[in-house]
ZAMARGU-4260 file (C-alpha; in steps of 0.2 Angstrom, whole numbers, plus 5000, padded with zeros to 4 digits):
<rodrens>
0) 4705/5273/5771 | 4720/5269/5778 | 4737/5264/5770 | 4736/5247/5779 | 4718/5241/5771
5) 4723/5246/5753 | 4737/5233/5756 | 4725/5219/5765 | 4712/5224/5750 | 4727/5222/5737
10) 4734/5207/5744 | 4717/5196/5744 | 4710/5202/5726 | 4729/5195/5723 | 4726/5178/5732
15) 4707/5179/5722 | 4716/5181/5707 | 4728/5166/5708 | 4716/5156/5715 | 4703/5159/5702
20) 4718/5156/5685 | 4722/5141/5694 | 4703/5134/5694 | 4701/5139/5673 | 4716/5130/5672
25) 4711/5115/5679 | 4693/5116/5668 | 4706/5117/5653 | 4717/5104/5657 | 4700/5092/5661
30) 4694/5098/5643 | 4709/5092/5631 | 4711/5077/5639 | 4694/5071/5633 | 4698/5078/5618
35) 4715/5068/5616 | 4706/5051/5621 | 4690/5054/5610 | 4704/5054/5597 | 4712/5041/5601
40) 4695/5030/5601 | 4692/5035/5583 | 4710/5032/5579 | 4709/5015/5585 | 4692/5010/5575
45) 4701/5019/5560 | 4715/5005/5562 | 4701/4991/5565 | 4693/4996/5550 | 4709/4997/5539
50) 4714/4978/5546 | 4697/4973/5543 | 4699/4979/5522 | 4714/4971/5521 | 4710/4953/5528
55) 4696/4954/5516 | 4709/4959/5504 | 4718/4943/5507 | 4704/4931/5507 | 4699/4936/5492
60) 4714/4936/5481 | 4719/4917/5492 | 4702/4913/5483 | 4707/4919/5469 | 4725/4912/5468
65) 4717/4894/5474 | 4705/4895/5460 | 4719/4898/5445 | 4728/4884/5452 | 4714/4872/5453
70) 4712/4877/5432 | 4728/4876/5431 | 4731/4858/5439 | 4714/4853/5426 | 4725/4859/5413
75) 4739/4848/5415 | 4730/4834/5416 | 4722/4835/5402 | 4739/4838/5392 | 4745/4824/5402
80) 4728/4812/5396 | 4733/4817/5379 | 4751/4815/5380 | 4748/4797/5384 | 4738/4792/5372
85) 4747/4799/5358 | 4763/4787/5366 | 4752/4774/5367 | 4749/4775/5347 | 4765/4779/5343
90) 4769/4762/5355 | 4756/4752/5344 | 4763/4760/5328 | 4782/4754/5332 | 4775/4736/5335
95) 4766/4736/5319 | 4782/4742/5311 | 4793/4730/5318 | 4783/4715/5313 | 4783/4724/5296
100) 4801/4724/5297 | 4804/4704/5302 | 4794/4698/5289 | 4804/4709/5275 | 4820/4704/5285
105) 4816/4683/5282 | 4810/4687/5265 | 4827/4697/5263 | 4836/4683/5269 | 4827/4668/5257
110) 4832/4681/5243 | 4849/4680/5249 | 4851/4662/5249 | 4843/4661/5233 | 4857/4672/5226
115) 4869/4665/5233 | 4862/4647/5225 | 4862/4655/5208 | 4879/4663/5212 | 4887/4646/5215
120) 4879/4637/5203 | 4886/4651/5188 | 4903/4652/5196 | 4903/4630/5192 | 4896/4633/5177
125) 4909/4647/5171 | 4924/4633/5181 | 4917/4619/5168 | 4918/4630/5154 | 4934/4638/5155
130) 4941/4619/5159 | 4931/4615/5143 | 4941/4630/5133 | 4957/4625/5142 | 4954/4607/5137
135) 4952/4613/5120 | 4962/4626/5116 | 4978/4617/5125 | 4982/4634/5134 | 4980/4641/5153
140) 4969/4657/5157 | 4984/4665/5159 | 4992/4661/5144 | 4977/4662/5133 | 4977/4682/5140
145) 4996/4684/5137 | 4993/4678/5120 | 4979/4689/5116 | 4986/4704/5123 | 5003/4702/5112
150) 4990/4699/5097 | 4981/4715/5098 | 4999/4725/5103 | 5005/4719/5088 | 4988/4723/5077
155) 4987/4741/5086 | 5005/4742/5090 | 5007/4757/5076 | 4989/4765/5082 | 4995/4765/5098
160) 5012/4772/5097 | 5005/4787/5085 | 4991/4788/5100 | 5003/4790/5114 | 5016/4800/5104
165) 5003/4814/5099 | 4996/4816/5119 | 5016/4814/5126 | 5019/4829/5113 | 5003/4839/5116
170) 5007/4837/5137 | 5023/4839/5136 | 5024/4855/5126 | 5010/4865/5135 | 5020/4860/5151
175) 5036/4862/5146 | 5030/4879/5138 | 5023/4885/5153 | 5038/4878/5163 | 5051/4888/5153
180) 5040/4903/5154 | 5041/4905/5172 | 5059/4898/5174 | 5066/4910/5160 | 5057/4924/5168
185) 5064/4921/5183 | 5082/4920/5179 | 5083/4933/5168 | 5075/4945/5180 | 5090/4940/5192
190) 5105/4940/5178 | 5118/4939/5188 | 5135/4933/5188 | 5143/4922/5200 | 5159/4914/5199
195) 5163/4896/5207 | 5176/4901/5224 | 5187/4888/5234 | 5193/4890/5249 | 5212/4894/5251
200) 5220/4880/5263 | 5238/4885/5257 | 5248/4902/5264 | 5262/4909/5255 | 5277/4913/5261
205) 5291/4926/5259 | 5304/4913/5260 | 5306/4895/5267 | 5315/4899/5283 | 5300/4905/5288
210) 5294/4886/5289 | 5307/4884/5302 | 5301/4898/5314 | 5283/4890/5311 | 5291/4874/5317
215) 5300/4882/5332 | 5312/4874/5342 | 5308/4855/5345 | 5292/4861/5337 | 5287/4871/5349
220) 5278/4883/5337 | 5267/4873/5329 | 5260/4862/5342 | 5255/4880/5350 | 5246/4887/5333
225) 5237/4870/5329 | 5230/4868/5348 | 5226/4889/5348 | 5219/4886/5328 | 5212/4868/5332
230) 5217/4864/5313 | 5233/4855/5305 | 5249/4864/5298 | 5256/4852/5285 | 5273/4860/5283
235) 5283/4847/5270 | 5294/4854/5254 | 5281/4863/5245 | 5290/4879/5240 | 5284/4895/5246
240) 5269/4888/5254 | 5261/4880/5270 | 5247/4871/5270 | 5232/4873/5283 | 5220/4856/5284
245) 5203/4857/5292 | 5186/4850/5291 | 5179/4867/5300 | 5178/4880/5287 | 5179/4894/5300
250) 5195/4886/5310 | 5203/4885/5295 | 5201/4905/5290 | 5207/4910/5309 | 5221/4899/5306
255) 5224/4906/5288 | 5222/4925/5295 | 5231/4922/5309 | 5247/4915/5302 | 5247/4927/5289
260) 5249/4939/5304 | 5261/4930/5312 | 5272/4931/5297 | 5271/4948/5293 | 5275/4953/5312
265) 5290/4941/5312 | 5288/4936/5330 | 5283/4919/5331 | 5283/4911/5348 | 5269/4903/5358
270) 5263/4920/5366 | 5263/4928/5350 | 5252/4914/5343 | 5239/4913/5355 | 5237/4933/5355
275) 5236/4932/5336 | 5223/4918/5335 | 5212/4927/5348 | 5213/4942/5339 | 5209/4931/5322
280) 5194/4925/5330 | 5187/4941/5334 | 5189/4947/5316 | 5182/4932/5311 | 5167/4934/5319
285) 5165/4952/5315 | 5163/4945/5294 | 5152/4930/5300 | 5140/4944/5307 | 5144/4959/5294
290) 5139/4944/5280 | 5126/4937/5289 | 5117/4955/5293 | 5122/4961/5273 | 5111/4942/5265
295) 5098/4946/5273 | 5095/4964/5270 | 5100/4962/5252 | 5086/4948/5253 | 5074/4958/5262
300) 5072/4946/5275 | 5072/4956/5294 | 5062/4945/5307 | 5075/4934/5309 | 5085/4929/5327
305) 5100/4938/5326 | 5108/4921/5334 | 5099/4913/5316 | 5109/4929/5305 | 5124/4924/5313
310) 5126/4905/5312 | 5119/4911/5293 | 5135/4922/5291 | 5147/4905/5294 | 5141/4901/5275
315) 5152/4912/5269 | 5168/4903/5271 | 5159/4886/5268 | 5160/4879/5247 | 5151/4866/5241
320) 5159/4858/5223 | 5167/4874/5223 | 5152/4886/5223 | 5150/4896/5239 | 5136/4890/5248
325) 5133/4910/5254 | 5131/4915/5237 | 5122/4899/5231 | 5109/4903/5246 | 5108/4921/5241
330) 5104/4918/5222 | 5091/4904/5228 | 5080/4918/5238 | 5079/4930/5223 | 5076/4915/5212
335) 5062/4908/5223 | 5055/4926/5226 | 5052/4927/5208 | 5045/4911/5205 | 5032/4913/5221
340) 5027/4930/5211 | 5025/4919/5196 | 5015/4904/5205 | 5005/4918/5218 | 5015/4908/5233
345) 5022/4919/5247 | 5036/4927/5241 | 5044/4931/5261 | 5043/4912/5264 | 5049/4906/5248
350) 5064/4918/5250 | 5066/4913/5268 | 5067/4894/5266 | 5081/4897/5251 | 5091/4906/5262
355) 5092/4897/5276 | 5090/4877/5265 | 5107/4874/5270 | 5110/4882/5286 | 5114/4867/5293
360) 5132/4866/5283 | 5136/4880/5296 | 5138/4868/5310 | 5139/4852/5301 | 5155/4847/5305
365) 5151/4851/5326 | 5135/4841/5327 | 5130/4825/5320 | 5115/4823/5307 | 5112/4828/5290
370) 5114/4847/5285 | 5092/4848/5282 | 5090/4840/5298 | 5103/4850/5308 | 5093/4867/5299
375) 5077/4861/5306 | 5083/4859/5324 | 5093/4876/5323 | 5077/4885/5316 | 5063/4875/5328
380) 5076/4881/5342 | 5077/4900/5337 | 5057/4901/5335 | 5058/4903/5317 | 5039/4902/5307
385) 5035/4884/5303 | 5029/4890/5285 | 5049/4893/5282 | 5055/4876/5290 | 5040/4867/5281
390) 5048/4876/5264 | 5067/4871/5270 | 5066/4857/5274 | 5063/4848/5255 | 5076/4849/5247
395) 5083/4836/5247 | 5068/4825/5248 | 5069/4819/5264 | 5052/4827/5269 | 5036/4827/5258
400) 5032/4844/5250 | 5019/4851/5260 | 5017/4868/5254 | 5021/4878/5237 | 5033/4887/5243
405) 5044/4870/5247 | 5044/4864/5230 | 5050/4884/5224 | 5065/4882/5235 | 5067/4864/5227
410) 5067/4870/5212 | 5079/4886/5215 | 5092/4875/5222 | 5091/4864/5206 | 5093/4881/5196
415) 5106/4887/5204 | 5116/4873/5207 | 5112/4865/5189 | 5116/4878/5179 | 5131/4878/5169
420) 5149/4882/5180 | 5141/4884/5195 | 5147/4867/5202 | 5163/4858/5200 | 5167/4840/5201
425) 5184/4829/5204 | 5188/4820/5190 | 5187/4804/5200 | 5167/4807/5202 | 5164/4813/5186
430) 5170/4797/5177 | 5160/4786/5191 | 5144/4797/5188 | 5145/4793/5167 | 5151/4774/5173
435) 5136/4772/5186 | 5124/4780/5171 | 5130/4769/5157 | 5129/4754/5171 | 5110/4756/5173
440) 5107/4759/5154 | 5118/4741/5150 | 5108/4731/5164 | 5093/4732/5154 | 5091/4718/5143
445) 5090/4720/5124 | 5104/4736/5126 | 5118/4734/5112 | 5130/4748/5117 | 5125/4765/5127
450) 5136/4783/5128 | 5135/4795/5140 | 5134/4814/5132 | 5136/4832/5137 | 5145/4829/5155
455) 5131/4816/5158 | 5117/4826/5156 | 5111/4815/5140 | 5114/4796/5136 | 5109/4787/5121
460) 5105/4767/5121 | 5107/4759/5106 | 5096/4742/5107 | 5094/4728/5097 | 5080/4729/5084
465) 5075/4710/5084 | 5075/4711/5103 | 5066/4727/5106 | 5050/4731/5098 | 5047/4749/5096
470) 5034/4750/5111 | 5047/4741/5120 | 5060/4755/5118 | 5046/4767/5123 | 5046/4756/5139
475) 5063/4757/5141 | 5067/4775/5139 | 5055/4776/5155 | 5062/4765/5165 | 5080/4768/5163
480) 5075/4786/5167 | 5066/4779/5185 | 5081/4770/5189 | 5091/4784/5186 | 5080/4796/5196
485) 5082/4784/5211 | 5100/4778/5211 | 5110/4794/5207 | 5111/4811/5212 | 5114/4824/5200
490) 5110/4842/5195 | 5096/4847/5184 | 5090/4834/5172 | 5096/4819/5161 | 5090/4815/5146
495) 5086/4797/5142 | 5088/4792/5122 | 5084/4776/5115 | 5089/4770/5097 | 5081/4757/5088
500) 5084/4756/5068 | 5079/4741/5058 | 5087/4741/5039 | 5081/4728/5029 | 5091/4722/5014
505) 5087/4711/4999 | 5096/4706/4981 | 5087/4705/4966 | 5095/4693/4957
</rodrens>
């Protein structure tokens, strides 16, 4: 065999070969795809039967659903049925109630007219016979009650005044017990010692040729100080003094601090005056502030404005009847913190409404108003706690007391001012307060004589015992004490004595 037929035998069992995987891959290839569609046939009747399940799902449970709301829809008809018929009941009931009603209202009404009958005919039969007493008796109503009123005032007029005598004693020495217990507590805890001040208004001077370099040439001078000062220089013959006039407290200490400056530097001229006046000022409003921080720390008072604490600090160069309206203020706060721990009131707002009662006397003379309402317009400004401007406020009676702690500060201020040499008066007033006080008790009718005691703080009315009964004078102790309490204005209290004696003589003979 030759080289040549191997190769012609190779190359056809090669062509057989090829031939032969191509024909078993063909039979495969016809074999999986009948298997690929047979599976997708039953995957198609798997969905069919799937949809199939679920539409029956559906119909059922739309049956179902249907069915509770047909029940449902019975229900509430039903309720609705029953609902109507109660209202209708209820309807009928109303009407049987209201025709109930109208025939008590008409019989109502006939009882009212029938009253009203009777009423009328009582009222002329009581007109007939009061005319009939009147006619009668030969006296009015009212004349017929005056007279029986002054008989049984005179049959009971003893009863009575031991009656009221014994509850006025009883009341009035529990109160005034209690009243001294807290008050004597309360100063006696403080027992301090203040002395009255005045303000100096007069500088002394080394010699009187130093009034005329105040004066200056052609007064030059002194025209400068009072315009830098704002105050008056009243330089006239007094010896070794000159005299500073101002209605502002504060002006008139720069002026006093500044011309004792000048004097003791020598220079006067109007350079000299206005640097010295400046520099016055500015030591000036270092004590308003230093006195101001120092009342209320010593207080204990620390959430106020520091603008409130200054204006505050301007009390300490204002007087009132020679007490120093600073230390007054101060001994108000520690009297109405004691009297608030005595009465369980709040002690920080008692002892804040004292201190700053009269803060208004710190700018009185710059803005227009009384010294209570200028305080409330500086404290409402600076945001301070209405309890404190409520308790303020009071003082003077010009607002109602609305709180505790307003009649405390009322009563510190009447403390402190009332007490003895705490307040001094000018002569002038003094003898027109014990005129004005003997003029009230002498207006009443039925007064013999009357005398004013104890710097007017007592007065005693002598009245005429045929005049005057002794309920009368009882009478007229009260009322002379109400007109005292509305027309004049004093410190503390005044006691009201009335006097009636009745001597009756006889001769045996």
């Amino acid at each position: 065999m030759s080289i040549t037929l191997v190769l012609l035998l190779a190359g056809a069992a090669g062509l057989i070969g090829i031939g032969f995987g191509y024909f078993l891959r063909f039979i495969i290839s016809l074999g999986k795809r009948g298997s690929m569609e047979l599976e997708i046939k039953r995957m198609t009747l798997a969905a069919k039967e799937g949809a199939q399940k679920i539409v029956e799902e559906a119909d059922k449970k739309a049956e179902e659903a249907y069915a509770k709301i047909h029940t449902e829809e019975k229900e509430k008809e039903t309720q609705f049925k029953k609902t109507e018929e109660r209202l209708i009941k209820k309807e009928e009931l109303l009407d049987k109630r209201q025709v109930d009603l109208d025939v008590q209202t008409e019989g109502l009404r006939t009882k009212i007219e029938e009253v009203k009958g009777l009423k009328e005919k009582a009222e002329t039969t009581v007109e007939e016979k009061r005319a009939e007493l009147e006619r009668v008796s030969g006296l009015s109503t009212e004349e017929a009650k005056g007279e029986l009123v002054k008989t049984l005032e005179k049959r009971y007029e003893e009863d009575l005044l031991i009656r009221m005598q014994k509850l006025e004693v009883a009341n009035a020495e529990a109160l005034d017990r209690k009243a001294k217990d807290i008050l004597t507590t309360a100063i006696q805890r403080l027992a301090n010692s203040t002395a009255s001040d005045a303000m100096v208004t007069s500088v002394p001077i080394p010699s009187d040729d130093v009034k005329g370099k105040i004066i200056g040439k052609e007064g030059r001078n002194i025209r400068a100080f009072e315009r830098a000062a704002g105050v008056d220089l009243i330089v006239d013959d007094t010896p070794g003094a000159i005299t500073i006039s101002s209605f502002d407290p504060v002006r008139r200490q720069i002026a006093r601090v500044a011309l004792e400056n000048l004097i003791l530097d020598g220079r006067i001229q109007p350079v000299k005056i206005e640097e010295m006046v400046e520099k016055a000022k500015e030591e000036i409003n270092k004590i308003i502030k230093q006195k101001g921080e120092q009342a209320v720390y010593e207080c204990g008072i620390f959430n106020l404005d520091p603008r409130v604490v200054a204006i505050l600090g301007r009390l300490y160069f204002r007087t009132s009847y020679g007490q120093n309206v600073m230390q007054h203020s101060i001994e108000m706060a520690h009297i109405s913190g004691m009297l608030a721990e005595e009465l369980g009131a709040d002690v920080q707002v008692a002892k804040a409404g004292a201190l700053l009662h009269d803060i208004g006397k710190a700018v009185d003379h710059e803005v227009q108003g009384t010294h209570v309402e200028i305080g409330r317009r500086i404290l409402q400004k600076f945001g301070a706690d209405v309890r404190i401007i409520q308790a303020m406020q009071s003082h003077h009676e010009e607002y109602p007391y609305e709180t505790l702690e307003s009649i405390i500060v009322q009563a510190a201020d009447a403390i402190s001012g009332g007490r003895p040499g705490a307040r001094r008066d000018s002569v002038e007033n003094y003898l027109k307060r014990l005129g004005d006080l003997e003029g009230i008790a002498t207006s009443f009718p039925g007064v013999e004589k009357c005398y004013a005691l104890q710097a007017g703080r007592e007065i005693r009315i002598f009245v005429t015992p045929d005049k005057v009964t002794d309920l009368e004078a009882k009478e007229l102790a009260r009322n002379v004490a109400l007109r005292v309490e509305q027309e004049l204005k004093y410190p503390g209290e005044i006691k009201v004595h009335v006097i009636r004696e009745m001597k009756a003589i006889e001769y045996a003979r």
